[in-house]
C-alpha positions, -999 to +999 in steps of 0.1 A: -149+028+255-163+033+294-180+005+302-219+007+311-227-014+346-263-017+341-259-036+309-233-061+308-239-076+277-232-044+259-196-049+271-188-075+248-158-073+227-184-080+198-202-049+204-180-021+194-142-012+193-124+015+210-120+030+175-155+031+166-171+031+202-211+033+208-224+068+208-243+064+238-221+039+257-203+056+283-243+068+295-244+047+326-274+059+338-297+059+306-298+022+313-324+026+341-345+053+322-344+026+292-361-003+315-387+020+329-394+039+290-394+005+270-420-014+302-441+014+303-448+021+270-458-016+259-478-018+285-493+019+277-496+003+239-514-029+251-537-012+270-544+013+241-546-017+217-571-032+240-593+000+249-595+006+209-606-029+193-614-049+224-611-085+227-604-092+190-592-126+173-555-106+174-555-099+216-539-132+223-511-124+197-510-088+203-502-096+240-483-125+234-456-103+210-455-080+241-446-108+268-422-119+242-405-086+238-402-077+277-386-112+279-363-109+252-353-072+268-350-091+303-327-116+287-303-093+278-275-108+300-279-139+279-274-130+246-249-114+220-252-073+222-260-074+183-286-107+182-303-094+214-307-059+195-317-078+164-344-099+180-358-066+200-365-051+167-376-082+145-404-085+176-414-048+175-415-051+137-442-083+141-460-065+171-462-028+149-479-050+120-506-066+145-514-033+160-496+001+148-497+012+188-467-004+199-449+020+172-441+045+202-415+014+218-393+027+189-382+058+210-364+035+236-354+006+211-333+038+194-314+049+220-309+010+231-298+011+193-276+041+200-262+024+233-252-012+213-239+002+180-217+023+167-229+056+145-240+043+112-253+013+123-274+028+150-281+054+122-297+028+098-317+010+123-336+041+139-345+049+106-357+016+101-377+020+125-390+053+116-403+040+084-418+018+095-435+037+122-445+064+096-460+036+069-482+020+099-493+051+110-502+064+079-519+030+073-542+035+101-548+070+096-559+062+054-542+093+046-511+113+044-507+136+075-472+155+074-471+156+109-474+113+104-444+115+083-425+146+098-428+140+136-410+107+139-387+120+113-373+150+135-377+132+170-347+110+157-328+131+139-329+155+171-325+129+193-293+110+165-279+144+164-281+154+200-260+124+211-239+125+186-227+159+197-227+144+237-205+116+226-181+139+213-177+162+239-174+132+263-147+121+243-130+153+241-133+152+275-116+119+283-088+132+260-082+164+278-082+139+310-060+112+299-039+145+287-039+158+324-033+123+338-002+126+317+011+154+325+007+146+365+026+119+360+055+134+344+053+164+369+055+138+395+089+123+378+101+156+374+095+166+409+110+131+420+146+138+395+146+173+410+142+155+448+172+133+438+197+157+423+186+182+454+195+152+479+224+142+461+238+184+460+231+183+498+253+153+504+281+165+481+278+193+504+279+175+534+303+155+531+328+181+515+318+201+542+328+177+573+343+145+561+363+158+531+377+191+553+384+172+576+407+148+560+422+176+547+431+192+579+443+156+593+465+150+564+481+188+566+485+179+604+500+143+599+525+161+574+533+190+590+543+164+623+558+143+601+585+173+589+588+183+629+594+146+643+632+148+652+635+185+655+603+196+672+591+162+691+568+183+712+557+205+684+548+171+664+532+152+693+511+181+691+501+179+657+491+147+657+470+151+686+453+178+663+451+158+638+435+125+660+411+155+679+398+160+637+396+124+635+371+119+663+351+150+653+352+140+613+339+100+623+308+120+647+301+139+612+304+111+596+280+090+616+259+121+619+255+120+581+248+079+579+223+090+607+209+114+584+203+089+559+183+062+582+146+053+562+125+082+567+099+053+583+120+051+615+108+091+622+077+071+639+099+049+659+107+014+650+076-009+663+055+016+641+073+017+612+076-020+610+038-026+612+039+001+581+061-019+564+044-046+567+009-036+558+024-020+526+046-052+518+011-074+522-016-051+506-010-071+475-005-101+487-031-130+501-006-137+532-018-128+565+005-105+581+011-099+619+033-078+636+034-084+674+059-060+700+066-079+734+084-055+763+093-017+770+106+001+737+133+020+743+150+044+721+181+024+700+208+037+681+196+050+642+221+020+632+204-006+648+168+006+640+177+003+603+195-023+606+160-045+617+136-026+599+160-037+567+161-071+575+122-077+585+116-059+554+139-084+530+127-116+548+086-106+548+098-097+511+113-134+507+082-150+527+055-132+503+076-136+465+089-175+476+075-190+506+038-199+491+025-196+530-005-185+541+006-164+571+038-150+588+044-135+619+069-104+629+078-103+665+099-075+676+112-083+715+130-059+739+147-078+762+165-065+789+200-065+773+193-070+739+167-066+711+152-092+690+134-095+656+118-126+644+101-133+612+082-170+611+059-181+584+040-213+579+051-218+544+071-247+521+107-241+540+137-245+524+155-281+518+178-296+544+208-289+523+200-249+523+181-246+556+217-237+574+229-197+580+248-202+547+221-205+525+210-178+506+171-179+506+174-139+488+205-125+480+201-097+510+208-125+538+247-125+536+246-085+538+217-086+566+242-109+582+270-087+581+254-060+592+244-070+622+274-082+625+296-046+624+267-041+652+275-074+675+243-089+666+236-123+651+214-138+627+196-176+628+176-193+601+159-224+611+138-242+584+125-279+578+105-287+542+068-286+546+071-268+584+077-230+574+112-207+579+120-187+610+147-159+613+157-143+643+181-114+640+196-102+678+210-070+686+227-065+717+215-034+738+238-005+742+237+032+755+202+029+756+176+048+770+136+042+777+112+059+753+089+084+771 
C-alpha cells in the first residue's frame, strides 16, 4: 500500500494490509481537499442550523457536537486509524439527531471512510451513513420525497464505484511498474554478463595475440639455437638474440595489457579519483572524510597509480567497517623524489600487540605491502589504543614527468 503523508495515522499496520489495501489510500492529495470539505461544511451546517431555529435550548449542544467533531478530526495523529473513524461517525450520528443539517458532513466522512478501510468495510459504513441521512431527512421533511431517499443513494454508489475503479487502475498500474522495474533490472544484469564475457573475449585475445605468440616464437627460437649450438655458434647466437629481442617486445605487451587493466577511475588522474573514491566509500557512512593533495602532481606510472588508489581504498574501507572513528584524513604528497599516501583516522587503534607492520588490520595489508614492494615502495602502520591508526604507503619517483 503507498503510504498517504498528509495522514499519518492511516499508516498504521492496523489499518489495512497490503492484501486488502484502502481503496482510496494511495490518494495523497484528497487529504487536503478532506480538511477543507469536512471544516467547511460543519460550519456551513451550524450556520444553517442557527439561521433556521435560532437560539434554541439545543444551540449549545448543536455547537458543542461540532467543536467536538473538528477536534476529534484534528486529533487524528493521536488515535488508532479505526477508533478515530469510529468516534468521527458516532459524533456525526449524535450531531445528525440534534439537527438533521450536519447530514451533508457525510460526503467527506465517506471518502475519510474510503481512505481508512478497506472495500466492504468502507462499503457498510457509507451506507450507514446514508440511512441515516435519508431517515433524518425524510423526518424533517414529514414525507417521503424520492429524491430524499434516491439522491444520497446514488451520490455514494457513484462516488463507492468510482473509486473503486481508480484503485484498480492504480494498482494495475503499480504492477505494470514493479513489472518494468524488473525487467530493468535484469536488462541491466544481462548487459553487465554480456560486458564481462565481451572483456574476458578481448583479453583471451590479447593475450593470445602478444604474450602467447610470442612465447611461441621464443620457444621455436630457443630450440631451433639449441639444435645449431656446436655446429652453427653464430647461427645460434643469433637465434637467441631473436628470441631475447621477442622477450623484450612480449614483457612491453605484457605491461601494456596490465596497463590496460588499471581502474577505470585513474582516467581522471589520481588526486581526482581518490577524492571519488572516497566520497563513494563515505556516502553511507557517518565518518567525515577528507582528502587533501600537498605539491606538483605529476604524471606516475599506471602501476604505481593503482597501486595507491588500491591501498587508500582498502584502508578508508578498514577505517569506515572497524575503526568506529569519527573522521579520517587522505593525504596524497608529491615530493620531490618520491610520492606519498597517508590515511589517518581518529578512531579505537589497534592493540600494542597488532599495531606493528605484521598485523593484519584487513586481510588486503600483506598484498598492499607486497605490492609496493615489487614497486620499491614501503608501507608503515603506526597505531596506539584509544589514539586512531595511521598508514603511510611511499613510492619512490621514477621516469616521471610534470602533468600539464
Amino acid at each position: 500500500m503507498i503510504r498517504n503523508r498528509h495522514f499519518p495515522a492511516y499508516d498504521r499496520q492496523d489499518m489495512t494490509t497490503a492484501d486488502n489495501p484502502a481503496i482510496l489510500g494511495h490518494a495523497h492529495r484528497l487529504a487536503t481537499a478532506l480538511h477543507a470539505a469536512l471544516v467547511v461544511l460543519v460550519l456551513a451546517s451550524a450556520v444553517r442550523y442557527l439561521t433556521g431555529h435560532g437560539f434554541g435550548d439545543r444551540v449549545p449542544l448543536v455547537l458543542a457536537g461540532a467543536v467536538v467533531l473538528l477536534a476529534t478530526y484534528a486529533a487524528y495523529r493521536l488515535l488508532n486509524s479505526q477508533v478515530w473513524l469510529a468516534l468521527l461517525v458516532l459524533e456525526w450520528f449524535l450531531l445528525v439527531l440534534l439537527a438533521p443539517s450536519f447530514a451533508w458532513c457525510a460526503v467527506p466522512l465517506s471518502f475519510v471512510a474510503l481512505r481508512v478501510l478497506s472495500f466492504r468495510p468502507a462499503c457498510l459504513v457509507v451506507a450507514g451513513m446514508v440511512v441515516v441521512t435519508v431517515v433524518q431527512w425524510t423526518r424533517m421533511a414529514d414525507r417521503v420525497d424520492p429524491t430524499i431517499v434516491l439522491g444520497p443513494v446514488c451520490i455514494a454508489v457513484l462516488a463507492v464505484g468510482a473509486y473503486r475503479a481508480l484503485e484498480r487502475d492504480a494498482l494495475a498500474r503499480q504492477a505494470l511498474l514493479d513489472d518494468l522495474s524488473a525487467a530493468q533490472g535484469d536488462l541491466i544484469d544481462a548487459q553487465h554478463q554480456a560486458g564481462v564475457l565481451a572483456e574476458r573475449a578481448r583479453l583471451s585475445r590479447e593475450i593470445h595475440d602478444s604474450v602467447a605468440q610470442g612465447l611461441s616464437s621464443i620457444n621455436l627460437l630457443l630450440h631451433a639455437a639449441e639444435r645449431e649450438w656446436d655446429d652453427k655458434p653464430a647461427q645460434a647466437r643469433l637465434h637467441a638474440a631473436q628470441a631475447a629481442a621477442t622477450a623484450r617486445d612480449g614483457l612491453d605487451e605484457a605491461r601494456r595489457v596490465v596497463r590496460d587493466l588499471a581502474p577505470a577511475e585513474l582516467v581522471v588522474g589520481l588526486p581526482e579519483a581518490l577524492r571519488r573514491t572516497c566520497e563513494r566509500l563515505a556516502a553511507h557512512s557517518p565518518v567525515e572524510v577528507r582528502v587533501q593533495v600537498h605539491g606538483t602532481p605529476v604524471t606516475l606510472d599506471s602501476e604505481v597509480e593503482t597501486a595507491l588508489l588500491r591501498t587508500a581504498r582498502g584502508a578508508l574501507a578498514n577505517v569506515l567497517e572497524h575503526a568506529a572513528a569519527q573522521s579520517a584524513v587522505v593525504t596524497l604528497t608529491y615530493q620531490p623524489d618520491a610520492v606519498v599516501l597517508d590515511v589517518v583516522d581518529n578512531g579505537r587503534g589497534l592493540p600494542r600487540s597488532r599495531a606493528k607492520i605484521d598485523s593484519d588490520r584487513g586481510h588486503g595489508l600483506a598484498g598492499v605491502r607486497d605490492r609496493l614492494k615489487q614497486l620499491g615502495g614501503t608501507l608503515v602502520l603506526e597505531s596506539e589504543p584509544g589514539e586512531g591508526t595511521a598508514l603511510a604507503a611511499s613510492v619512490p619517483l621514477r621516469a616521471t614527468k610534470e602533468s600539464p
